[in-house]
PDB file with SEQRES, HELIX, SHEET and CRYST1 records, atoms N, CA, C and O in Angstrom:
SEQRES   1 A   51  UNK UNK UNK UNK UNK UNK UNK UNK UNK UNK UNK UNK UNK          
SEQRES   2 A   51  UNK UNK UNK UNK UNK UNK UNK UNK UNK UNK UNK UNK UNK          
SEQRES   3 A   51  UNK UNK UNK UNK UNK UNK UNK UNK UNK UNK UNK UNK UNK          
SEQRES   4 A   51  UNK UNK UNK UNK UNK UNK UNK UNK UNK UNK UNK UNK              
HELIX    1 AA1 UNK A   34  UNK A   37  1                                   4    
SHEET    1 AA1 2 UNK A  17  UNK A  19  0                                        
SHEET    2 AA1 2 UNK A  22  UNK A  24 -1                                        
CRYST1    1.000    1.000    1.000  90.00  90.00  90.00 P 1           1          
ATOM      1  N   UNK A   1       0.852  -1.188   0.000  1.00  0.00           N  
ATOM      2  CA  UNK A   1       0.000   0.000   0.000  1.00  0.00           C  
ATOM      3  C   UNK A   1       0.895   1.247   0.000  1.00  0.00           C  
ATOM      4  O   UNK A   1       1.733   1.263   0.901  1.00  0.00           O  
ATOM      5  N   UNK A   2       0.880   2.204  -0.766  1.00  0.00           N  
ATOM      6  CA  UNK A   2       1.316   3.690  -0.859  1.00  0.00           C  
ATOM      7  C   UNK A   2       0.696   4.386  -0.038  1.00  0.00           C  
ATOM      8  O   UNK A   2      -0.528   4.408   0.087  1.00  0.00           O  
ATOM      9  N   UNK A   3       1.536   5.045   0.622  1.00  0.00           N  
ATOM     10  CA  UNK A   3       1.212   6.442   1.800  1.00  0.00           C  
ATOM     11  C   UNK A   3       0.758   7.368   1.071  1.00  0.00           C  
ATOM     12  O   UNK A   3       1.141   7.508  -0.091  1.00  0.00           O  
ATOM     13  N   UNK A   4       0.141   7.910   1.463  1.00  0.00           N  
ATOM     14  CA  UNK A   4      -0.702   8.843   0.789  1.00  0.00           C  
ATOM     15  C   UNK A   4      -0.379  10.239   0.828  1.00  0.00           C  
ATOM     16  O   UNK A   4      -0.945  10.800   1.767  1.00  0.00           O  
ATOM     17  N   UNK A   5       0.361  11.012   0.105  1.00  0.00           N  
ATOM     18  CA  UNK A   5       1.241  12.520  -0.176  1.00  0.00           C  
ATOM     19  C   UNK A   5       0.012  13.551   0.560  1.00  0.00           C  
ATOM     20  O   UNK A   5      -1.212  13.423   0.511  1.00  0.00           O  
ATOM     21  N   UNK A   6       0.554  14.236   1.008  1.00  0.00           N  
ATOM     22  CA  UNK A   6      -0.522  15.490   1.441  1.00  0.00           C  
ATOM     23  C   UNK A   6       0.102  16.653   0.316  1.00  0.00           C  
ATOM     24  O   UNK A   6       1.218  17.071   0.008  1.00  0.00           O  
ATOM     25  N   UNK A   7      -1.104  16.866  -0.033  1.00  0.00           N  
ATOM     26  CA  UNK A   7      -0.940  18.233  -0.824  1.00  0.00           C  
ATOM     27  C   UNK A   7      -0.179  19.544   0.130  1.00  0.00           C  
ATOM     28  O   UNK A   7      -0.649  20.103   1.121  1.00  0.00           O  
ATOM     29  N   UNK A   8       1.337  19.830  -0.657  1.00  0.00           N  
ATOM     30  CA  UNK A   8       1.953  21.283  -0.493  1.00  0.00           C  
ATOM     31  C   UNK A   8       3.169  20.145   0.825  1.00  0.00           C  
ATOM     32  O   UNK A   8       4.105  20.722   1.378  1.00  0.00           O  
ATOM     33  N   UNK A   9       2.974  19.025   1.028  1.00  0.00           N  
ATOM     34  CA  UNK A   9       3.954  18.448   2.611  1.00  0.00           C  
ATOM     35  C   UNK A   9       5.583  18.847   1.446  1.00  0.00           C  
ATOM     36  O   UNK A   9       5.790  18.803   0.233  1.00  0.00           O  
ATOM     37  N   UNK A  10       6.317  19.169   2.527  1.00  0.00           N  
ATOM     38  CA  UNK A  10       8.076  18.955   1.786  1.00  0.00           C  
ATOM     39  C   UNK A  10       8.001  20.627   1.347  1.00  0.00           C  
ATOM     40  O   UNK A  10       9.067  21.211   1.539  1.00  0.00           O  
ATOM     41  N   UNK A  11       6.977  21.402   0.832  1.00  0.00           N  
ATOM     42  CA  UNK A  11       7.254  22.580   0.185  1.00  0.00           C  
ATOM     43  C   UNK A  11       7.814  23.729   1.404  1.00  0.00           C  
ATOM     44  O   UNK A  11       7.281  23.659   2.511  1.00  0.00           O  
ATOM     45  N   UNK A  12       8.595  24.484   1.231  1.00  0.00           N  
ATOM     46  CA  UNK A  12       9.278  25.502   2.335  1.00  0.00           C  
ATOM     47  C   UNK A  12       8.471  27.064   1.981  1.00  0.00           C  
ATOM     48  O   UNK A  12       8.127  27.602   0.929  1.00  0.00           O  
ATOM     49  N   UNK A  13       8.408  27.332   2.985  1.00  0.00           N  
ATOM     50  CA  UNK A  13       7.319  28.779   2.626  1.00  0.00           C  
ATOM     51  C   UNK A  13       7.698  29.935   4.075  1.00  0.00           C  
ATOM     52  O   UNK A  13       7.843  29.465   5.203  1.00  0.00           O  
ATOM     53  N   UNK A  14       7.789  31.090   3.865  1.00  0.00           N  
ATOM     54  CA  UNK A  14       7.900  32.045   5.080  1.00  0.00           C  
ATOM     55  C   UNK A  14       6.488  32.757   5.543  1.00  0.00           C  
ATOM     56  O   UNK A  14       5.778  33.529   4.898  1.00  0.00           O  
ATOM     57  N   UNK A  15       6.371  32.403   6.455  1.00  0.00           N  
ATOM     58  CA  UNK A  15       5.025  33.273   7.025  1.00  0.00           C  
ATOM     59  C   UNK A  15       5.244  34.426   7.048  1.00  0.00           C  
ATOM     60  O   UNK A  15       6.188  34.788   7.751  1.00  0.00           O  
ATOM     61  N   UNK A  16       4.518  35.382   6.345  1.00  0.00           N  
ATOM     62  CA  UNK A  16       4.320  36.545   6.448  1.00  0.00           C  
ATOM     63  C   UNK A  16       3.370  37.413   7.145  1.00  0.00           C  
ATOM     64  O   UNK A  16       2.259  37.280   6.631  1.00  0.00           O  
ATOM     65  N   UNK A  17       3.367  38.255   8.121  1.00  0.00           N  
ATOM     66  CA  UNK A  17       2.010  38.690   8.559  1.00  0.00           C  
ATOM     67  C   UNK A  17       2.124  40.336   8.635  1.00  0.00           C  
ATOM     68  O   UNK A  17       3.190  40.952   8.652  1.00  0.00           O  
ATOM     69  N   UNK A  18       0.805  40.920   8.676  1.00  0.00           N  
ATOM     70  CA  UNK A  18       0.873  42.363   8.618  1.00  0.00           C  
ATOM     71  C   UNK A  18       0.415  42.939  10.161  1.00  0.00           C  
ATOM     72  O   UNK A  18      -0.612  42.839  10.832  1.00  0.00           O  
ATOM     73  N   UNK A  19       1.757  43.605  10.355  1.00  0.00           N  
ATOM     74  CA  UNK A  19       1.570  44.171  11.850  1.00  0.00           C  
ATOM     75  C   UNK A  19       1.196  45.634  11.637  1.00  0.00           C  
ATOM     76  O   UNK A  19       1.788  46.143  10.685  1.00  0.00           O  
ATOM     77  N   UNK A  20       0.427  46.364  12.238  1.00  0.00           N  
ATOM     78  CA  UNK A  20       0.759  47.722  12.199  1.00  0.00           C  
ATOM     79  C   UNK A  20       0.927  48.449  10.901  1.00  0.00           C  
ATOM     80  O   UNK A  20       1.549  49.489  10.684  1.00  0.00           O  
ATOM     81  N   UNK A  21       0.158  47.592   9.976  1.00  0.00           N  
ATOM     82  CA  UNK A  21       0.700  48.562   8.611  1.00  0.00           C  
ATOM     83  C   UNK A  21       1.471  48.278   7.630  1.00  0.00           C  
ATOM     84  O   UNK A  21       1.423  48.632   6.452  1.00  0.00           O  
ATOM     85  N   UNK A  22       2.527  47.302   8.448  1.00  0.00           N  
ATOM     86  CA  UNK A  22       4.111  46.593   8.039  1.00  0.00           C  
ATOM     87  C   UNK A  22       4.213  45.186   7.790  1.00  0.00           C  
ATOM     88  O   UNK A  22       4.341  44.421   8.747  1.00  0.00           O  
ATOM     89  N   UNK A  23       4.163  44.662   6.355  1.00  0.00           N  
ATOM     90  CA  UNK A  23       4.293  43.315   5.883  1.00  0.00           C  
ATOM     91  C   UNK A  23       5.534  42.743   6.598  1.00  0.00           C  
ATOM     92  O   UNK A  23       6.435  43.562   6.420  1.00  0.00           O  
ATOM     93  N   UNK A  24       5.958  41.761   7.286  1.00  0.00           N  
ATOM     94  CA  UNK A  24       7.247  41.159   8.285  1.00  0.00           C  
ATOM     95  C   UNK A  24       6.984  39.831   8.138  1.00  0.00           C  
ATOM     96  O   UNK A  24       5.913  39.256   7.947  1.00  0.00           O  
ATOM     97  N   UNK A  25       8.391  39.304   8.281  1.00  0.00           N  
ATOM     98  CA  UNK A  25       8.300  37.719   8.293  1.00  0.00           C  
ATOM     99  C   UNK A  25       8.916  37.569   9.667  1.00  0.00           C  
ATOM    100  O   UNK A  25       8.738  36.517  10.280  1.00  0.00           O  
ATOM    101  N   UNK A  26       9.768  38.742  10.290  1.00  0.00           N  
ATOM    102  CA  UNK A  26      10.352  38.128  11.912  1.00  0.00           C  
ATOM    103  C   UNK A  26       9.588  39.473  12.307  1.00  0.00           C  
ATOM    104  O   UNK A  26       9.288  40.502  11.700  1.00  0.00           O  
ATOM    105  N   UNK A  27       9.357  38.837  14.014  1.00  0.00           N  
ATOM    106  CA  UNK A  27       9.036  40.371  15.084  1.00  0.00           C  
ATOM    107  C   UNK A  27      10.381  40.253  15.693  1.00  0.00           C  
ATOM    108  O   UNK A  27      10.289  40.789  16.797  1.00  0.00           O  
ATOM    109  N   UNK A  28      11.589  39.811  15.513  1.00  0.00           N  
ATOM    110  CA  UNK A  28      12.570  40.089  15.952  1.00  0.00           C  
ATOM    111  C   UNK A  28      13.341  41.649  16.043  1.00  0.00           C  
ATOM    112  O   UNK A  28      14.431  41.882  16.565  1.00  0.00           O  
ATOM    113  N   UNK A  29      12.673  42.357  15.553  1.00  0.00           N  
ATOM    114  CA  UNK A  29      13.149  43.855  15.919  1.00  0.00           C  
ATOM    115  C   UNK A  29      12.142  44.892  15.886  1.00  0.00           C  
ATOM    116  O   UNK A  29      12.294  46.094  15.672  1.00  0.00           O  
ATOM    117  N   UNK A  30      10.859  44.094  16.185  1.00  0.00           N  
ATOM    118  CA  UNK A  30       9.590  44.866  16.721  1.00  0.00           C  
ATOM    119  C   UNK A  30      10.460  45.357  18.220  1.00  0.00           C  
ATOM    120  O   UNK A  30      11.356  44.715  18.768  1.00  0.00           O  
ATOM    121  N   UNK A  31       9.757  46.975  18.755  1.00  0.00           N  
ATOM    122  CA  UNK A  31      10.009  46.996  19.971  1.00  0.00           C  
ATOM    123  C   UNK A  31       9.194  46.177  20.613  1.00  0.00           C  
ATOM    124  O   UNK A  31       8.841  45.152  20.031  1.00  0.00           O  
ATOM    125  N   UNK A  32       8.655  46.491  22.141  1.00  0.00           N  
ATOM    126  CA  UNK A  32       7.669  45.799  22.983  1.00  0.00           C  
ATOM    127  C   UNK A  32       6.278  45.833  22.872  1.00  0.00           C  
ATOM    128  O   UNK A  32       5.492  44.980  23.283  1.00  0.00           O  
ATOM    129  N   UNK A  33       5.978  47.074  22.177  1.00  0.00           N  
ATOM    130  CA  UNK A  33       4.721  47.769  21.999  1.00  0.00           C  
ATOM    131  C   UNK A  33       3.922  46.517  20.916  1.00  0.00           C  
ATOM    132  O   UNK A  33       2.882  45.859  20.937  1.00  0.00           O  
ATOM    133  N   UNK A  34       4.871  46.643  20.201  1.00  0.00           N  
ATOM    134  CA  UNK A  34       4.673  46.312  18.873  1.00  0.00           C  
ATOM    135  C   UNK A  34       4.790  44.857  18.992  1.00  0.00           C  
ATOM    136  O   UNK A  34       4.206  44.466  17.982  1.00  0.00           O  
ATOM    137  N   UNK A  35       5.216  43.778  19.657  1.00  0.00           N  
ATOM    138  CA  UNK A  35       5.126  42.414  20.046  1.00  0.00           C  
ATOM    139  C   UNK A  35       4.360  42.437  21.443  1.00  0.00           C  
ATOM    140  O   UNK A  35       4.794  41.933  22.479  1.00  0.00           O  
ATOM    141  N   UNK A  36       3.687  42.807  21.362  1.00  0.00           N  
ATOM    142  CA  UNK A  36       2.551  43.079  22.752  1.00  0.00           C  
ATOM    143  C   UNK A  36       1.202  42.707  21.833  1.00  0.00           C  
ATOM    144  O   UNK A  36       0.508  41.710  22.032  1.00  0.00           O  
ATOM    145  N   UNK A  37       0.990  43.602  20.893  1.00  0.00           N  
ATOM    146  CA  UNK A  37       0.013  43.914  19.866  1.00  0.00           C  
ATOM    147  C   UNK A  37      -0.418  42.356  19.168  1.00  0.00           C  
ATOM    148  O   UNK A  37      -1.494  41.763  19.090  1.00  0.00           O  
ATOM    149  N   UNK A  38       1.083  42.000  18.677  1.00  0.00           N  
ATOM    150  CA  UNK A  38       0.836  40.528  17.949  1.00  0.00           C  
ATOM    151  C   UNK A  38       0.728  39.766  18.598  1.00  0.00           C  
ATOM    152  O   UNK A  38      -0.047  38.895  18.203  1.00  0.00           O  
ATOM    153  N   UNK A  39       1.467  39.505  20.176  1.00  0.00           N  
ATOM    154  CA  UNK A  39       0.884  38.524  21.482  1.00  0.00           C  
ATOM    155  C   UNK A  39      -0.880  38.928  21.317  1.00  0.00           C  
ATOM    156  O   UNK A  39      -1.630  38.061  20.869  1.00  0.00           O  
ATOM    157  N   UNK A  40      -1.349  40.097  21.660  1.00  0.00           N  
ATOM    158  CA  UNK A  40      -3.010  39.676  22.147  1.00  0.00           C  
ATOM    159  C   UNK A  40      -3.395  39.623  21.151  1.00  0.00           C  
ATOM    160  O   UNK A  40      -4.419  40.303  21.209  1.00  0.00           O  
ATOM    161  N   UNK A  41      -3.271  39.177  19.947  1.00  0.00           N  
ATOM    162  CA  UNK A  41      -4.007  39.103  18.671  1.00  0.00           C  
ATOM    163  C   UNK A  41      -4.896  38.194  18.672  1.00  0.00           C  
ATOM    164  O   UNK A  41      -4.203  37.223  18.977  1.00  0.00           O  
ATOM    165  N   UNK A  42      -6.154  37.726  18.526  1.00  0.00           N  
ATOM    166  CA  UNK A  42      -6.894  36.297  18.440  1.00  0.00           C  
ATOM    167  C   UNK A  42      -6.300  35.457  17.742  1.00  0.00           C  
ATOM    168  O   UNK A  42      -5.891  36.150  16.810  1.00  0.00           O  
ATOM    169  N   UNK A  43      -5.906  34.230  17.517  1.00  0.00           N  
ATOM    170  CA  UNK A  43      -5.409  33.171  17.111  1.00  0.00           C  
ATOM    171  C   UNK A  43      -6.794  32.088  16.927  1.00  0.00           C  
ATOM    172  O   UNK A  43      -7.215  31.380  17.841  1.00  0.00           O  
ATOM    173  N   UNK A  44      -7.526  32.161  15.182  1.00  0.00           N  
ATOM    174  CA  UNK A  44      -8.269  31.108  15.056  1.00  0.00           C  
ATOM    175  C   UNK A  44      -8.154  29.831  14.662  1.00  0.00           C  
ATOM    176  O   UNK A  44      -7.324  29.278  13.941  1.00  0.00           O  
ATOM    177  N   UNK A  45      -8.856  29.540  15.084  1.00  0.00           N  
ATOM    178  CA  UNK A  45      -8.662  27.618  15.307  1.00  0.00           C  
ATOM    179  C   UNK A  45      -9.218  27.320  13.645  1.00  0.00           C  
ATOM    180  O   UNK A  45     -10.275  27.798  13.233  1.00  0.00           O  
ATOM    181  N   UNK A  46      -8.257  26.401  12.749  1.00  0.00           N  
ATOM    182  CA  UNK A  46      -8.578  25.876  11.528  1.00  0.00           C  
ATOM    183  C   UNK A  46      -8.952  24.181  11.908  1.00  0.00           C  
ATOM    184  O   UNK A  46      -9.424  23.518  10.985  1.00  0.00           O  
ATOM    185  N   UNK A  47      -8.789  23.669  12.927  1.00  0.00           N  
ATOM    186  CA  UNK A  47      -9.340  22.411  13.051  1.00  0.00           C  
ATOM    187  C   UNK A  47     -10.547  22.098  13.054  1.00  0.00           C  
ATOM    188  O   UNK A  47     -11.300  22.699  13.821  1.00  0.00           O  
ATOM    189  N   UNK A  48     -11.101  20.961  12.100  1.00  0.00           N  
ATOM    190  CA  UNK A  48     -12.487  21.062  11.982  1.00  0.00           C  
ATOM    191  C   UNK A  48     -12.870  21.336  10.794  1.00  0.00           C  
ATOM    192  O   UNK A  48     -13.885  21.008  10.179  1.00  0.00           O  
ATOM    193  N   UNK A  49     -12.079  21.896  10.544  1.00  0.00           N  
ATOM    194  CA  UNK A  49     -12.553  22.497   8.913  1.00  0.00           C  
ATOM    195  C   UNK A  49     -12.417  21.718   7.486  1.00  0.00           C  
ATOM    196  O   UNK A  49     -11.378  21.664   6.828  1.00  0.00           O  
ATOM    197  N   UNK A  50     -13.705  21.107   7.122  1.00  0.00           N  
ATOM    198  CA  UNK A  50     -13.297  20.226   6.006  1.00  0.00           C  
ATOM    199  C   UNK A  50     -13.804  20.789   4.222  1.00  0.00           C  
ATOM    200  O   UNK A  50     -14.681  21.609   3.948  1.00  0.00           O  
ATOM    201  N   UNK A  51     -13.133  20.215   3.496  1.00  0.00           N  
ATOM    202  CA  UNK A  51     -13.629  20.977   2.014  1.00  0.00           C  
ATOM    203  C   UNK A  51     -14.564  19.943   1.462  1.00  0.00           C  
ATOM    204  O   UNK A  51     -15.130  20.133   0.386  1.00  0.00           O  
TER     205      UNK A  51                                                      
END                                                                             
């Protein structure tokens, strides 16, 4: 029996997110303010979700 490939597994990709205005892939030189902001952000749940 063959394992079954997940669509996109093995592919390398950078998360990008928009803070404040500002497209970033690290908060590594956000001040505190500004990684405070992206800490209380809501974080939604994708589990569950089928097509």
């Amino acid at each position: 029996m063959e394992k079954e490939k997940l669509v996109g597994q093995g592919v390398k990709f950078e998360r990008i997110r928009r803070i404040t205005g500002y497209l970033v892939g690290t908060t590594d030189k956000f001040n505190n303010g500004k990684k405070a902001e992206e800490h209380d952000r809501v974080k939604h749940d994708t589990t569950g979700i089928t097509k």
